[in-house]
N, C-alpha and C positions, 0 to 999 in steps of 0.2 A: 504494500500500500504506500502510494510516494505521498509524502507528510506537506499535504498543502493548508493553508487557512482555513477550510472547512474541514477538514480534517479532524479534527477535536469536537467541533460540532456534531460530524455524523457517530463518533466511537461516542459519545453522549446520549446521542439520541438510543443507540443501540443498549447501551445499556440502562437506559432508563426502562426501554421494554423490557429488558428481560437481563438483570445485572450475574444472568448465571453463562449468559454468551462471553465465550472465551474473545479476546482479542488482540491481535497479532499486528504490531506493527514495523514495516520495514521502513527504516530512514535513513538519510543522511546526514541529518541535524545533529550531531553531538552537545549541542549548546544547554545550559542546566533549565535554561526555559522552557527549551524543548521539553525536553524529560518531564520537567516540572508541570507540563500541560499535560501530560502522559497520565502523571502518577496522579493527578488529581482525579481525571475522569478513571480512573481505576483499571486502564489497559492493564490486560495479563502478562503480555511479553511483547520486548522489543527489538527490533535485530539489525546492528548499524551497518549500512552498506559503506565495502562492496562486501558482499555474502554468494556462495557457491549453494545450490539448490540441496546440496548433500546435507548443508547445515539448516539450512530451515525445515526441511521435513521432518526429523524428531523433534521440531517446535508443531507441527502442525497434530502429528501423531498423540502427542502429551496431549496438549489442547481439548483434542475430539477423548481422548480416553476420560480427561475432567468431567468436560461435560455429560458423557455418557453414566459416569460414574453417579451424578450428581443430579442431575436432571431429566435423562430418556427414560431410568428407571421408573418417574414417577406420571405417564402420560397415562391418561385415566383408560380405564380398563383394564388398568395391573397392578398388583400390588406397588405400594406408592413407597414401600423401603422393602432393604435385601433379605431381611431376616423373618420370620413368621410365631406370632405369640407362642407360648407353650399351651399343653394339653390341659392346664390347668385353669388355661384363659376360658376355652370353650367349655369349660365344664362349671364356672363360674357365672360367666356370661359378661364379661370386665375382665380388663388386661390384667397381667396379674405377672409380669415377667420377670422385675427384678426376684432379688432373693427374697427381700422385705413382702414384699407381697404377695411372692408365692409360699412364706411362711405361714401370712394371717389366712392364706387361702386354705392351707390342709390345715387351719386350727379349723377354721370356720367349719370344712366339710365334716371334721369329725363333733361338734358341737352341732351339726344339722342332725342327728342322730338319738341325739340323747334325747330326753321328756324335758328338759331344763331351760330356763329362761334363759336365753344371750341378750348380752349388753355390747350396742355399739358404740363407740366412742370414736366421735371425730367433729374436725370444725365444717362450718356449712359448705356445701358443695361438695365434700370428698369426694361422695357418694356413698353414703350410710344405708340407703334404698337399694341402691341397686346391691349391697349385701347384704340387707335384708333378704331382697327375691334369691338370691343365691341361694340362703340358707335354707329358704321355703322349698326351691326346688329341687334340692339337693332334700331333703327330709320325708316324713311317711307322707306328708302333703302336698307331693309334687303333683302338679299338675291340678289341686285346687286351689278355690280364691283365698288370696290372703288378704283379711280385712284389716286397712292403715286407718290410724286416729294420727294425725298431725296437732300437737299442742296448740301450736302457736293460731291456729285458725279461728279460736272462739274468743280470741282473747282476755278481755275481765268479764266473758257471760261463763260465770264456774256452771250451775245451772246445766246451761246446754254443754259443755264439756263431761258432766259426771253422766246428765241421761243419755248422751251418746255412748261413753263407756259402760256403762252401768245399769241405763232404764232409768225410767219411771212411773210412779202410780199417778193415775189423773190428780190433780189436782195439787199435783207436790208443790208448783211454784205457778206465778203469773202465766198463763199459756197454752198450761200443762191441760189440755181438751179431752186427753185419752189415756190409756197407758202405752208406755213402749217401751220395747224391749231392745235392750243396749245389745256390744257386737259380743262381750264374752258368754250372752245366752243365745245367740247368732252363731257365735263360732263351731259349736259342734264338733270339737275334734279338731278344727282347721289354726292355720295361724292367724294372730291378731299381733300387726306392730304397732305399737308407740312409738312414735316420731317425736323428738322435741324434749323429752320425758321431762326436763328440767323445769319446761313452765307448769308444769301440773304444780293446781295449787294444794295446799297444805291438805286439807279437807277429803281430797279428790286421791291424794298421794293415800291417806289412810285407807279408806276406802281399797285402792290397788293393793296395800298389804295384806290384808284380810283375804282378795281374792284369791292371790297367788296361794297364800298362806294352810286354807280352809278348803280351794278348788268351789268356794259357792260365791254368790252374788245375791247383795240385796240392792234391790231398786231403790231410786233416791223416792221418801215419802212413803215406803213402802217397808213392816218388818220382817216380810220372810224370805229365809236363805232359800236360794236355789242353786243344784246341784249344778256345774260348767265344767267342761274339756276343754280344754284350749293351748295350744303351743304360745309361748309368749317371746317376742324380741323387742327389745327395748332400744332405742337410740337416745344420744345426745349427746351435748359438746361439752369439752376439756373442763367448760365451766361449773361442773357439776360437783366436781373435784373441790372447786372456791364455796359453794354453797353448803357441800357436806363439812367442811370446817367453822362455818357461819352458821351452821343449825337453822339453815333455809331452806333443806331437803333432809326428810326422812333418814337416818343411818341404816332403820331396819328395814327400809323398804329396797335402799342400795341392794346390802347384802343380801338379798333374797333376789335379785335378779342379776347382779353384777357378778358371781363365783365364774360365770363364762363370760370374760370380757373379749374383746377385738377391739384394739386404737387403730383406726383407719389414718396413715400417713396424709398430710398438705401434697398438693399435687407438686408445690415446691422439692420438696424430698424425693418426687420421683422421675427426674430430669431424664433418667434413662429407658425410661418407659413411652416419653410423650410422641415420639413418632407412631408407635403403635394404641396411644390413646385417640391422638388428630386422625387417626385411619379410621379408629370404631368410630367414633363421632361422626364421622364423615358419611359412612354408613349408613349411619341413623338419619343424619341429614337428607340425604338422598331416599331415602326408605320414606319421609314424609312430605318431601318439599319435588324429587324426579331432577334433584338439581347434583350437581357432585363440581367442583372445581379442582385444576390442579394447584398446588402448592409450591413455589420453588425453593430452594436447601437455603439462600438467606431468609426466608419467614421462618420458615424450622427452628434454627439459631435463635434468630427472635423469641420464639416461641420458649425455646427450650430456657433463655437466658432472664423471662420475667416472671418475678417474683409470684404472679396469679393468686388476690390476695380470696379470690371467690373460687380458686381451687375449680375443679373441672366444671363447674354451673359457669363460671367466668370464661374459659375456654371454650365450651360451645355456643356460648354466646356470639363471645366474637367470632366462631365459625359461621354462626348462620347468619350473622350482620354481612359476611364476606361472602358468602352464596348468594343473599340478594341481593346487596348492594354494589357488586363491582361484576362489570357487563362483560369483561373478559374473561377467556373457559380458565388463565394463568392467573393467579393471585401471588400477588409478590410483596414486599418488604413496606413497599411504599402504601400497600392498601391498607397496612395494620393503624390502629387507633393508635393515636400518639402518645399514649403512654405505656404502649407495649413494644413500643419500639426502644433499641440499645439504650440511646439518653440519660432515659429512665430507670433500667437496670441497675439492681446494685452490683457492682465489683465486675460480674461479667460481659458487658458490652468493654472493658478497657481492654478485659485478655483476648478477648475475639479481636480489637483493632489491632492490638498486637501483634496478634496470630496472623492477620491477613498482612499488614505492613510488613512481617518477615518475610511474609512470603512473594511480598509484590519486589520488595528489595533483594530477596534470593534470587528472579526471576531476572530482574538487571542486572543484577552483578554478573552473573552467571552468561548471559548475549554481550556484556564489554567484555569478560575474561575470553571468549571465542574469538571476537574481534582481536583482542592480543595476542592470541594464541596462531588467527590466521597472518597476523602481519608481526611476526617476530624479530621487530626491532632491540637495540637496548634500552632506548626508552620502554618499550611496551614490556620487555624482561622486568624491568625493577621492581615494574606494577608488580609483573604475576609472584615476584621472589616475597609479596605479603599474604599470598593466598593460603588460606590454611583448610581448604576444602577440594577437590575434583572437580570437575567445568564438564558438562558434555560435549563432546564433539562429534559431528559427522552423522551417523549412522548408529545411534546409541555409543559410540567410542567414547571413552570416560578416563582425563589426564588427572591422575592423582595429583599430590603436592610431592612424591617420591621422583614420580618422571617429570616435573618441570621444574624439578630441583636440576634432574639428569641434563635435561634441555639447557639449563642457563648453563651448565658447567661445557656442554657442548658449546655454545655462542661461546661464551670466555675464550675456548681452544681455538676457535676461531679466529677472535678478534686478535690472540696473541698472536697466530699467524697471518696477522695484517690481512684477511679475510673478510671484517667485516668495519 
């Protein structure tokens, strides 16, 4: 590519579409402005003329292997990375690859088993739910409804929170027209999760001891026990922990459902997971919306490197804001909300500039030490006598720091025989 004035405009434009296009520039310009326009638009490699075609094509070879590596693997219709979850994901129905998770996964499965309450614990979004359904249908009640109470839904109406779990006899409170019967007289044998557990108020908490405790239910307003079967999993966050030291939550109602716990990890903690989280997700997106987008490996990065303070509810968010709002099948770096991009990152957006500045400055160093290497001057020798690394040449051929030690001692023999 001969390096004219538009030049830096069109390698711009190129990579504003799509900053994962390798790009390859041939110049004559040695000048540091040159360069300095190079490195800003972020060219991948640069090769100073004059250049022999034998040396640019393992620039071209590297190049297409990058992008292949990095982005063909991800054009829709294929798996979007190299690797494919463990048998433990499918069986869960949520990734589950690192070690950490494939831990809580065979706690979980072996806790799907027993008659005993489990207790989830985690911050919002984890996904506390989708281990609930795990458990459910991993357990004798696979494949029936599991009936959820979400705390937080009713909020200061206690009332409607206890005769949901609970029942009631007509007339118990303002409303009450009829009787009705809560879900652990519902449940039948099946599961009932608690979501939230921590807002149950005080009153509603007793009440849940008893049940678990006795296996009967009395309706609010009402005094006779009735007999209940019911699998019970309980959720709720880290906070419950601050409450039970505050004497704001039951102790004994804890310990009668907490002996099976699970602490669901921040989606922050599972950095090595999130390519095959952004895949299920993606799934799911397409399962409701007929939509799917590709992703390129700078949103990955991003992805992988923000903090995600809503944990995967915050992640699919931003996916399906990205499914419908951005009109290209590619979604790239530049579509993400601006406070999931690097900037905002703590510590990890500096190591990634790092990372790619080493690399963009390996990729120069590396086409001037060729250029020295094809015009072996003693100027262009003194250069190579600081190299402390091998240079490619040619046809994959690769001069260590051993042979152009060898080389400069050759040029010396020369120049002593007034040679050069």
């Amino acid at each position: 590519m001969k390096l004219e004035p538009r030049g830096p405009f069109i390698a711009n434009k190129i990579k504003n579409i799509n900053p994962d296009i390798k790009i390859i520039i041939l110049s004559g310009d040695k000048s540091r402005s040159a360069v300095k326009s190079w490195l800003d638009i972020g060219v991948d490699y640069f090769i100073y003329k004059p250049v022999k075609t034998d040396v640019i094509i393992p620039f071209i070879d590297n190049a297409m292997d990058d992008y292949k590596a990095s982005f063909v693997s991800q054009l829709p219709g294929k798996n979007n990375f190299t690797k494919t979850p463990c048998n433990l994901s499918e069986k869960m129905g949520f990734i589950c690859d690192s070690q950490k998770m494939k831990d809580i996964a065979k706690k979980a499965l072996r806790y799907a088993v027993q008659p005993y309450p489990v207790f989830i614990c985690g911050e919002t979004g984890t996904g506390k739910g989708e281990m609930a359904k795990a458990i459910n249908n991993n357990s004798v009640n696979a494949g029936k409804e599991m009936f959820t109470i979400n705390c937080t839904r009713y909020g200061d109406n206690q009332n409607m929170m206890i005769s949901e779990l609970f029942g009631h006899a007509k007339g118990a409170f303002t409303g009450a027209m009829a009787d009705k019967i809560g879900v652990f007289e519902k449940a039948k044998g099946r599961t009932i999760f608690i979501d939230e557990v921590h807002h149950l108020p005080l009153k509603a908490q007793a009440m849940l001891l008893l049940t678990i405790e006795n296996k009967t239910v009395q309706r609010l307003g009402d005094s006779k026990q009735r007999d209940v079967d019911f699998k019970l999993i309980v959720a709720g966050q880290p906070v419950i922990d601050e409450m039970l030291a505050n004497n704001e939550f039951y102790e004994d109602l804890y310990q009668r459902f907490a002996a099976l716990r699970l602490d669901v990890p921040r989606l922050q903690e599972r950095k090595s997971e999130i390519e095959f989280i952004v895949t299920s997700l993606q799934n799911k997106i397409e399962n409701e919306m007929g939509l799917r987008k590709t992703l390129t490996p700078q949103m990955i990065r991003a992805l992988k490197g923000y903090s995600w303070p809503s944990n995967i509810r915050g992640l699919l968010n931003e996916l399906k804001r990205l499914t419908v709002e951005v009109e290209s099948k590619v979604v790239g770096y530049d579509d993400l909300h601006e406070d999931i991009k690097f900037k905002k990152n703590s510590g990890s957006d500096n190591q990634y500039k790092l990372a790619e500045l080493q690399k963009v400055i390996k990729y120069q160093s590396e086409s001037l030490e060729k250029q020295l290497l094809i015009d072996l001057t003693p100027k262009n020798l003194t250069a190579l006598s600081r190299i402390n690394y091998g240079v490619h040449m040619g046809k994959g051929k690769r001069y260590t720091s051993e042979q152009i030690i060898v080389k400069l001692r050759q040029i010396d023999a020369l120049r002593a025989d007034g040679k050069t």
